[in-house]
N, C-alpha and C positions, 0 to 999 in steps of 0.2 A: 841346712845353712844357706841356701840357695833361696831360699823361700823371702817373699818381698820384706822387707823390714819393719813396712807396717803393721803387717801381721803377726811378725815375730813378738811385736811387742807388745800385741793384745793379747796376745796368748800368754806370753808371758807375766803380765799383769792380773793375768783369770789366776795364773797358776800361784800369785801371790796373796790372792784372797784366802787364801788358806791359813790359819791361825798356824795349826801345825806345821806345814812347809816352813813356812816365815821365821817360827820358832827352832829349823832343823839348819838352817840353810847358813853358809858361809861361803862368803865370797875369797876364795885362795889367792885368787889374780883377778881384780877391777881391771874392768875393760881398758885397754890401751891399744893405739894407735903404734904402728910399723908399718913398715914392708917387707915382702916375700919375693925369693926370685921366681921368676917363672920362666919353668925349664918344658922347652915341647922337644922333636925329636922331629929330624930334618926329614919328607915324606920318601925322597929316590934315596940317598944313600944309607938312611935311616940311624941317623949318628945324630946326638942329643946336643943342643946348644943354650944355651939362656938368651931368653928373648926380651927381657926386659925385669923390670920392677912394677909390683903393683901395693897399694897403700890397703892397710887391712886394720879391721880391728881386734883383739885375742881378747878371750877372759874365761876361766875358771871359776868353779862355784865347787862345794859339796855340798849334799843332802844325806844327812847319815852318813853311811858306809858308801854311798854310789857317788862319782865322781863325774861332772858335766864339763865339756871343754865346746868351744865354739872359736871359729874364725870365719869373719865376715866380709866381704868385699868395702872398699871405703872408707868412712870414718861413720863408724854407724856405734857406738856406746849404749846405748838401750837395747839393737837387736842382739849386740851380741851376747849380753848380758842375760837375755830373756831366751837366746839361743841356746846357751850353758846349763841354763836352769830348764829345759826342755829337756836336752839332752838327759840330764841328769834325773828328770822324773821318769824320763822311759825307761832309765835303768832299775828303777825301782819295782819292787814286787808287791808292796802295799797296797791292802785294799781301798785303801781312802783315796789313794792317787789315780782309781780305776775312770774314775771320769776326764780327767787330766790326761791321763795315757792315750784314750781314744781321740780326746782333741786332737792332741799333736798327730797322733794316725791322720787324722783329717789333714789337718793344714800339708804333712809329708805327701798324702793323695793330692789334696790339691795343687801342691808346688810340682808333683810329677806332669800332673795336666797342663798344668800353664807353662812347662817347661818343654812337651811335648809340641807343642800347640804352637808355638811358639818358634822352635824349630821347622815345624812344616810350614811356615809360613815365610821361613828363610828360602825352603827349596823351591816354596808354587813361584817366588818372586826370581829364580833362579832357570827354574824349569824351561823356559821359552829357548833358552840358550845353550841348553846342552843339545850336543852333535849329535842324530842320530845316522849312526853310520851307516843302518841296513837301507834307507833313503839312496846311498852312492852306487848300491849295487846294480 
Protein backbone atom coordinates (compact mmCIF):
# COMPACT_ATOMS: atom_id res chain seq x y z
CA UNK A 1 0.00 0.00 0.00
CA UNK A 2 3.00 2.22 0.32
CA UNK A 3 3.92 1.54 -3.28
CA UNK A 4 3.87 4.75 -5.66
CA UNK A 5 0.22 5.06 -7.17
CA UNK A 6 1.33 4.84 -10.45
CA UNK A 7 2.29 1.64 -10.26
CA UNK A 8 -0.51 0.46 -8.29
CA UNK A 9 -2.52 1.11 -11.01
CA UNK A 10 -0.60 -0.47 -13.91
CA UNK A 11 -0.58 -3.24 -11.98
CA UNK A 12 -3.65 -3.20 -11.36
CA UNK A 13 -5.03 -2.71 -14.86
CA UNK A 14 -2.38 -5.93 -16.08
CA UNK A 15 -4.54 -7.72 -13.26
CA UNK A 16 -7.70 -6.78 -15.14
CA UNK A 17 -6.94 -8.13 -18.44
CA UNK A 18 -7.94 -11.02 -17.25
CA UNK A 19 -11.34 -12.28 -18.64
CA UNK A 20 -11.66 -14.42 -15.69
CA UNK A 21 -10.69 -11.96 -12.83
CA UNK A 22 -12.96 -9.32 -14.31
CA UNK A 23 -15.72 -11.97 -14.45
CA UNK A 24 -14.96 -13.05 -10.54
CA UNK A 25 -14.41 -9.79 -9.16
CA UNK A 26 -16.76 -7.30 -7.07
CA UNK A 27 -16.19 -4.36 -5.68
CA UNK A 28 -17.82 -4.52 -1.76
CA UNK A 29 -16.68 -0.85 -0.86
CA UNK A 30 -15.75 1.74 -4.19
CA UNK A 31 -12.98 3.61 -3.21
CA UNK A 32 -13.77 6.56 -0.92
CA UNK A 33 -12.05 9.37 0.48
CA UNK A 34 -11.73 9.96 4.68
CA UNK A 35 -9.48 10.48 7.26
CA UNK A 36 -7.53 8.47 9.89
CA UNK A 37 -6.21 9.48 13.07
CA UNK A 38 -2.70 9.26 13.46
CA UNK A 39 -1.65 8.00 16.74
CA UNK A 40 2.47 7.91 17.34
CA UNK A 41 3.70 7.47 20.95
CA UNK A 42 5.57 10.18 22.78
CA UNK A 43 9.65 9.05 22.44
CA UNK A 44 10.86 9.96 26.65
CA UNK A 45 7.75 9.18 28.59
CA UNK A 46 6.44 6.84 26.02
CA UNK A 47 2.63 7.57 26.44
CA UNK A 48 0.57 7.72 23.12
CA UNK A 49 -1.18 10.93 21.79
CA UNK A 50 -2.92 11.84 18.38
CA UNK A 51 -0.96 13.79 16.23
CA UNK A 52 -3.12 14.80 13.77
CA UNK A 53 -5.51 13.79 10.84
CA UNK A 54 -4.37 12.50 7.55
CA UNK A 55 -6.84 12.25 4.30
CA UNK A 56 -6.91 8.48 2.86
CA UNK A 57 -8.65 6.70 0.45
CA UNK A 58 -10.47 2.90 1.47
CA UNK A 59 -12.10 0.36 -0.87
CA UNK A 60 -12.80 -3.20 -0.84
CA UNK A 61 -13.02 -5.64 -3.74
CA UNK A 62 -13.75 -9.72 -3.78
CA UNK A 63 -12.48 -12.28 -6.02
CA UNK A 64 -14.19 -15.53 -5.21
CA UNK A 65 -13.85 -16.67 -1.70
CA UNK A 66 -10.53 -14.16 -1.20
CA UNK A 67 -11.22 -10.73 0.22
CA UNK A 68 -8.80 -7.38 -0.80
CA UNK A 69 -8.91 -4.35 1.26
CA UNK A 70 -6.49 -1.41 0.59
CA UNK A 71 -5.92 2.16 2.22
CA UNK A 72 -4.04 4.71 0.68
CA UNK A 73 -2.42 7.94 1.56
CA UNK A 74 -4.45 10.97 -0.26
CA UNK A 75 -7.21 11.05 -2.46
CA UNK A 76 -5.85 8.33 -4.82
CA UNK A 77 -9.32 6.25 -6.19
CA UNK A 78 -7.48 4.06 -8.82
CA UNK A 79 -4.56 3.12 -6.59
CA UNK A 80 -6.57 2.03 -4.03
CA UNK A 81 -8.78 0.27 -6.04
CA UNK A 82 -6.07 -1.45 -7.91
CA UNK A 83 -4.38 -1.91 -4.23
CA UNK A 84 -7.59 -4.04 -3.07
CA UNK A 85 -7.61 -6.12 -6.15
CA UNK A 86 -3.84 -6.87 -5.50
CA UNK A 87 -4.32 -7.59 -2.34
CA UNK A 88 -6.90 -9.96 -3.14
CA UNK A 89 -4.98 -11.76 -6.00
CA UNK A 90 -2.18 -12.59 -3.67
CA UNK A 91 -4.76 -14.26 -1.51
CA UNK A 92 -5.61 -16.48 -4.06
CA UNK A 93 -4.13 -20.02 -4.79
CA UNK A 94 -5.18 -20.36 -8.52
CA UNK A 95 -3.16 -21.35 -11.02
CA UNK A 96 -4.13 -18.70 -13.59
CA UNK A 97 -3.29 -15.98 -11.20
CA UNK A 98 0.44 -17.35 -10.89
CA UNK A 99 1.83 -14.69 -13.08
CA UNK A 100 -0.18 -11.79 -11.36
CA UNK A 101 0.98 -13.15 -7.94
CA UNK A 102 4.71 -12.82 -9.00
CA UNK A 103 3.96 -9.21 -10.29
CA UNK A 104 2.86 -7.97 -7.32
CA UNK A 105 6.01 -9.92 -5.41
CA UNK A 106 7.74 -7.59 -7.70
CA UNK A 107 6.30 -4.19 -7.24
CA UNK A 108 6.12 -5.44 -3.02
CA UNK A 109 10.19 -5.86 -3.79
CA UNK A 110 10.52 -2.90 -5.49
CA UNK A 111 8.36 -0.63 -2.99
CA UNK A 112 10.72 -2.26 -0.18
CA UNK A 113 13.88 -0.83 -2.22
CA UNK A 114 12.54 2.49 -2.95
CA UNK A 115 11.46 2.67 0.56
CA UNK A 116 14.86 1.63 1.82
CA UNK A 117 16.69 3.93 -0.45
CA UNK A 118 14.79 6.31 0.43
CA UNK A 119 15.23 6.31 4.10
CA UNK A 120 19.04 6.14 3.76
CA UNK A 121 18.86 9.13 2.05
CA UNK A 122 17.05 10.87 5.01
CA UNK A 123 20.01 9.73 7.34
CA UNK A 124 23.49 10.53 4.68
CA UNK A 125 21.37 14.16 4.64
CA UNK A 126 21.36 13.92 8.57
CA UNK A 127 24.62 12.38 9.14
CA UNK A 128 26.90 15.37 9.25
CA UNK A 129 25.02 16.46 12.31
CA UNK A 130 25.02 13.83 14.57
CA UNK A 131 27.39 14.25 17.83
CA UNK A 132 30.04 12.13 18.07
CA UNK A 133 30.89 11.90 21.51
CA UNK A 134 34.04 9.76 21.50
CA UNK A 135 35.61 13.13 19.54
CA UNK A 136 35.17 15.06 23.39
CA UNK A 137 37.09 12.54 25.08
Amino acid sequence: MRSRPERLVELGERCLTSETLRSSLVVTQPPACGTVMVQVREPVRRERFYLGEILVTRCEVRLDAERGWAMIDGDEPRAALAAALCDAVSRTTAEEYEPLRLAIDELCRETREHLAAQEQRRWDQIADTRVKFEEFE
